[in-house]
GUROSE-614466 format. One record per residue (C-alpha): residue in one letter; x, y, z. Coordinates in steps of 0.02 Angstrom, whole numbers, padded with zeros to 5 digits, always signed. Layout:
residues N
AXYZ...
//
This chain:
residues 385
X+00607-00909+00009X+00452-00787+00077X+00321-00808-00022X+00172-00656-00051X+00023-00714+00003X-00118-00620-00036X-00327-00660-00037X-00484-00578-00047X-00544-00500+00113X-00699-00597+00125X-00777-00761+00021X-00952-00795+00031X-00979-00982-00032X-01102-01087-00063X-01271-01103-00167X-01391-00965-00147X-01242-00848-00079X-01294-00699-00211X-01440-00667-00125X-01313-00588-00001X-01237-00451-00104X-01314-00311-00041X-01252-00357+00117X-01063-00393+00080X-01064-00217-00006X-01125-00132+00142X-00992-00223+00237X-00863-00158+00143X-00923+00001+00162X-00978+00038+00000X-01151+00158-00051X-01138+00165-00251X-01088-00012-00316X-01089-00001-00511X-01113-00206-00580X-01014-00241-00724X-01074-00381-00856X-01132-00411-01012X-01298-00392-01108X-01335-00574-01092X-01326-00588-00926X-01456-00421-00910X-01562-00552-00977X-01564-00705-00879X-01628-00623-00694X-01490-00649-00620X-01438-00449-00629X-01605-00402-00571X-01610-00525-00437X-01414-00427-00360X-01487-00259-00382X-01644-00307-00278X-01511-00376-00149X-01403-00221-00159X-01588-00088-00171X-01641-00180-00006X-01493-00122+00082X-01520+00046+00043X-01377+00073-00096X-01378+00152-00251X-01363+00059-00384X-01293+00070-00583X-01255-00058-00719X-01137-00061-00849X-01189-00217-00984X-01047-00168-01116X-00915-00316-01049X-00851-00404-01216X-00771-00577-01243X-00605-00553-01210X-00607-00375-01171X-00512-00232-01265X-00441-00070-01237X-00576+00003-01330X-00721-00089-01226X-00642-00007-01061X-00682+00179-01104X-00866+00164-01103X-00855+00058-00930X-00728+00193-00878X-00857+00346-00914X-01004+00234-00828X-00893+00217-00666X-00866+00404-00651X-01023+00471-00697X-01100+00358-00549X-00977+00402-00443X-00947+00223-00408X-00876+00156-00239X-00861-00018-00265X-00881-00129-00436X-00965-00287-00451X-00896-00401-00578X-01028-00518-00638X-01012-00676-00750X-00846-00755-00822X-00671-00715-00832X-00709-00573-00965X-00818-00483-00836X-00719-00481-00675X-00561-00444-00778X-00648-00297-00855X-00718-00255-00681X-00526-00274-00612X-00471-00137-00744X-00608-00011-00721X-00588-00013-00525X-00397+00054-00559X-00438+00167-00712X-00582+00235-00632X-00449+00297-00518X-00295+00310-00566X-00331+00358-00751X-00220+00333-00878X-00218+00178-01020X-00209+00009-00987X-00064+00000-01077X+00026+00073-00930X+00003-00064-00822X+00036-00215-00912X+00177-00330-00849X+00313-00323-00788X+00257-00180-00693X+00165-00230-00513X+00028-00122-00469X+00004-00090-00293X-00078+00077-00330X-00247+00138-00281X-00417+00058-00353X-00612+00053-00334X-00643-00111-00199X-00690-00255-00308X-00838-00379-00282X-00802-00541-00404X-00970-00616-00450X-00911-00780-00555X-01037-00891-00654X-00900-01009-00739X-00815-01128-00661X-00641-01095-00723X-00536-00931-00694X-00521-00911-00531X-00520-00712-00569X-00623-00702-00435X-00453-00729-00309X-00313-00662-00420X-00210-00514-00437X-00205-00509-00605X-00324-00446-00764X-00295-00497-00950X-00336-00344-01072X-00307-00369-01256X-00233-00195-01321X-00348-00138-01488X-00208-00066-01562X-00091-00203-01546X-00192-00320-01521X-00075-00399-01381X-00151-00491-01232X-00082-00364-01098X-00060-00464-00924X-00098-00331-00792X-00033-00410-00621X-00011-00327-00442X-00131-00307-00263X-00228-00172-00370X-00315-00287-00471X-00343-00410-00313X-00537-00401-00291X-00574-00347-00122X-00722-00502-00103X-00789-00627-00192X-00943-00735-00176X-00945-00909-00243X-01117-00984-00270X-01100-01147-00384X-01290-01095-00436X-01255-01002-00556X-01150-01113-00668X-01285-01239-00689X-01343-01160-00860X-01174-01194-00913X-01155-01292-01065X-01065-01416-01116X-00912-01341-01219X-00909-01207-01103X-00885-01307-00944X-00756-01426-01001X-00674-01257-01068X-00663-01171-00898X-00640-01334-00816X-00484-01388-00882X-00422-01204-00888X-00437-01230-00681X-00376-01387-00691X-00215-01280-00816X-00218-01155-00661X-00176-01295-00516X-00068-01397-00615X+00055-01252-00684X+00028-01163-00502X+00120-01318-00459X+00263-01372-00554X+00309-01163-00571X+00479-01117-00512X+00363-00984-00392X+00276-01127-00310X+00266-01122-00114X+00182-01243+00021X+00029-01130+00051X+00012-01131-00153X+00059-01309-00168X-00106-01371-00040X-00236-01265-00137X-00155-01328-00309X-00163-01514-00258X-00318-01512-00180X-00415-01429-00346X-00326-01583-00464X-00398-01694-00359X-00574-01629-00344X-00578-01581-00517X-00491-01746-00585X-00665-01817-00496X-00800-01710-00554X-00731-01646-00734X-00778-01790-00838X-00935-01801-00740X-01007-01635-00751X-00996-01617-00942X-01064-01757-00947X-01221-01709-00837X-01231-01519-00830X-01384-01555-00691X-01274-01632-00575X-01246-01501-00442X-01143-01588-00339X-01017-01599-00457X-01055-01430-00514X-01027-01345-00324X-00857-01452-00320X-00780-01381-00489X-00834-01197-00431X-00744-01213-00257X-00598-01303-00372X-00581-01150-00478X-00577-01038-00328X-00441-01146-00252X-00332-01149-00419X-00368-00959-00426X-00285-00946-00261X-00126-01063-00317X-00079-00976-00477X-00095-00794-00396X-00009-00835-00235X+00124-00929-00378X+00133-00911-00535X+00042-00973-00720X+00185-01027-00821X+00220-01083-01009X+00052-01136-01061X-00029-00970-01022X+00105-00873-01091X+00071-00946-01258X-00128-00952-01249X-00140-00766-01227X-00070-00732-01403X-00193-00872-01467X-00326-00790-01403X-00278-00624-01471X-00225-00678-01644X-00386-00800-01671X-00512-00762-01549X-00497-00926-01454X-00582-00924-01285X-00449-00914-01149X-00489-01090-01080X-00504-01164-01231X-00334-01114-01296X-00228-01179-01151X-00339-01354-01157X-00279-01344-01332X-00080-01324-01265X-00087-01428-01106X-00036-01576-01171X+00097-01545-01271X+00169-01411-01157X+00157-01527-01027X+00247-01656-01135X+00398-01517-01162X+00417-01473-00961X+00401-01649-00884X+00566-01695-00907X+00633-01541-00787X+00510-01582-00658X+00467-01757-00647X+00448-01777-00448X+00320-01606-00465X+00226-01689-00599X+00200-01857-00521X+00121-01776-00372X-00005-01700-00498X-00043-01867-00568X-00070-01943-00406X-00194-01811-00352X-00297-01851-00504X-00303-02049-00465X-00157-02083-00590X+00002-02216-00558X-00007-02213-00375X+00109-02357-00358X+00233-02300-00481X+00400-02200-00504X+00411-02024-00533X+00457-02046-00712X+00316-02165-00767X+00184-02061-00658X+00239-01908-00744X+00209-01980-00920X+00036-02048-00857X-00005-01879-00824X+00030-01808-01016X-00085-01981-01053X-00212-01933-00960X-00213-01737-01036X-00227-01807-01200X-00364-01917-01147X-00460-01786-01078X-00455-01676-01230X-00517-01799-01306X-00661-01854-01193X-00703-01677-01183X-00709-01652-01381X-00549-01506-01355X-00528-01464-01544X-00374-01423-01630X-00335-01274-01700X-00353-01345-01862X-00541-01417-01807X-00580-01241-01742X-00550-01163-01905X-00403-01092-01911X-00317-01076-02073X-00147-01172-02083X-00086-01008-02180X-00146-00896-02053X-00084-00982-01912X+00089-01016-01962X+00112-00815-02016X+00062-00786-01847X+00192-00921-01753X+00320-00812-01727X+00240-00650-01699X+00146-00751-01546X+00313-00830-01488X+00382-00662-01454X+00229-00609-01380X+00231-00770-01245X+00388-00755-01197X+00371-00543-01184X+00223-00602-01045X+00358-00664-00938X+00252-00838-00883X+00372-00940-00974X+00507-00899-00863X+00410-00996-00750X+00396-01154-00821X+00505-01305-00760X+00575-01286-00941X+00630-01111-00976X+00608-01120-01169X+00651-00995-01315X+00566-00929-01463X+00599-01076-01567X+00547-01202-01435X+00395-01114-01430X+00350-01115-01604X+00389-01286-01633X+00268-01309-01487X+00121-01191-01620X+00167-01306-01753X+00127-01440-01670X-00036-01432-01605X-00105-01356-01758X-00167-01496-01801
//
């Protein structure tokens, strides 16, 4: 098998590695960067602080604040009409997975037009885009290395996957600094999401040995410092681990593949407005219970890298992995659906709507265990509550 590999151009990591934006830009040859985030993060310096960067090299700068949890159709046109009017030459996606996948989708729009509709999976798009500078503040996505973009379609109201080189940001700076404001919820959230990311990049049938070494090597760091970093947001050690983590699971599922528990998250999140990383801590486990079977060898390498069983057989390391998932979900306080709020009613109306919409993503094809539509909604029904 020849695997794709494919990687941002450059990485700037390490605390205090912001300061250099205005320099990366003019590296990659850009003169009118337009930063995309949201209003909160206008608010907090840290926007000020990258123009001042980006104004000190001589560039001209614009900002677009409209970036919306879990970004629609709708919330592209204005960021759309913002990148043309500047005439912008490189975007700067700024803050969590909502903002660099919005910043993804406006660098291609802004250029090759159309509606996002037209470039949701299966379809690869290799096509022309505004360069990309990822900017993340969570520790979690790993947008900030992947060629894909999640757009939720307002009409529909389907969580569109949007994969190809196009959406690959062209650089990426990765300063653990600005994820020490996180709180708690939110970083056990986009922690195990990463966590999600390196495990799934790992037991996918699209797994390769240059995927494999990033995925194993963010379990273990983040089997370390998860539990210990919600517990102590302060603790920046921990902190700059999980951020390089997240990178490094970014750059196993894109050079791989996500598989069945983000094919059924994205309709979660569509359906009931469930934060991306909080819906798949809310599958893990019991997807993970479904798959393990099909892939015990795969599995007990994850469990190893996370401290687990390291003197026992494939099988019983396997099911101390799906031990320790449920274990962590509940350490971390991961709520059920049911907890969250989510009317029994509501959710089983929507169960086979979002089965149909998981398996339409195509990620569940790349799950150890290929499963169909009534697999997956037994899987809904069960972790509902």
């Amino acid at each position: 098998m020849v695997a794709n590999i494919a990687l941002p151009k450059v990485m700037k990591v390490g605390g205090g590695a912001v300061h250099q934006t205005g320099a990366l830009v003019e590296e990659l040859g850009g003169t009118r960067p337009l930063i995309v985030t949201d209003a909160f993060m206008v608010t907090t310096g840290i926007v000020d602080s990258i123009i001042r960067s980006l104004e000190n090299s001589g560039l001209e700068v614009a900002v677009f604040s409209g970036v919306v949890p879990d970004p629609t159709t709708d919330s592209l046109e204005k960021g759309v009409a913002a990148a043309k009017a500047h005439a912008a030459d490189v975007v700067i996606g700024l803050g969590g997975g909502s903002a660099i996948d919005t910043a993804k989708a406006l660098g291609l729009l802004s250029r090759q037009g159309g509606l996002m509709r037209d470039y949701k999976a299966p379809r690869n798009n290799n096509g022309p885009a505004v360069p990309v500078v990822a900017i993340p503040t969570t520790a979690g996505t790993g947008s900030e290395a992947t060629q894909f973009t999640i757009i939720s379609d307002s009409d529909t109201h389907e969580k569109m996957l949007c994969s190809g080189i196009a959406f690959l940001p062209q650089a990426a700076i990765i300063d653990y600094e600005l994820t020490l404001t996180m709180p708690p919820r939110l970083t056990a959230d986009t922690g195990i999401d990463a966590l999600t990311h390196a495990i799934e990049a790992y037991v996918s049938r699209k797994a390769n040995p240059f995927s494999d070494a990033f995925a194993l090597t963010a379990i273990r760091t983040i089997g370390v410092n998860l539990r210990r970093v919600y517990a102590d947001g302060s603790d920046e050690k921990a902190r700059e681990a999980m951020m390089l983590a997240a990178t490094q699971a970014g750059i196993a599922f894109s050079n791989s593949s996500v598989a069945l528990v983000h094919g059924m998250s994205r309709p979660m999140g569509a359906h009931f407005h469930i934060a991306h990383g909080l819906a798949n801590a809310m599958l893990f486990p019991a997807v993970t219970e479904f798959s393990v079977s099909a892939a015990e060898p795969r599995y007990a390498d994850c469990a190893r890298a996370l401290g687990l069983a390291a003197d026992s057989s494939d099988g019983d390391a396997a099911k101390a992995l799906v031990a320790e998932l449920h274990a962590l979900n509940r350490d971390l306080e991961v709520p059920t659906p049911q907890a969250f709020g989510i009317d029994q009613d509501a959710w089983e109306e929507k169960i086979t709507l979002m089965a149909e919409q998981a398996l339409a993503s195509g990620s569940p094809a790349n799950n150890p265990v290929v499963p169909d539509a009534e697999q997956i909604q037994g899987i809904y029904a069960t972790i509902y509550a």
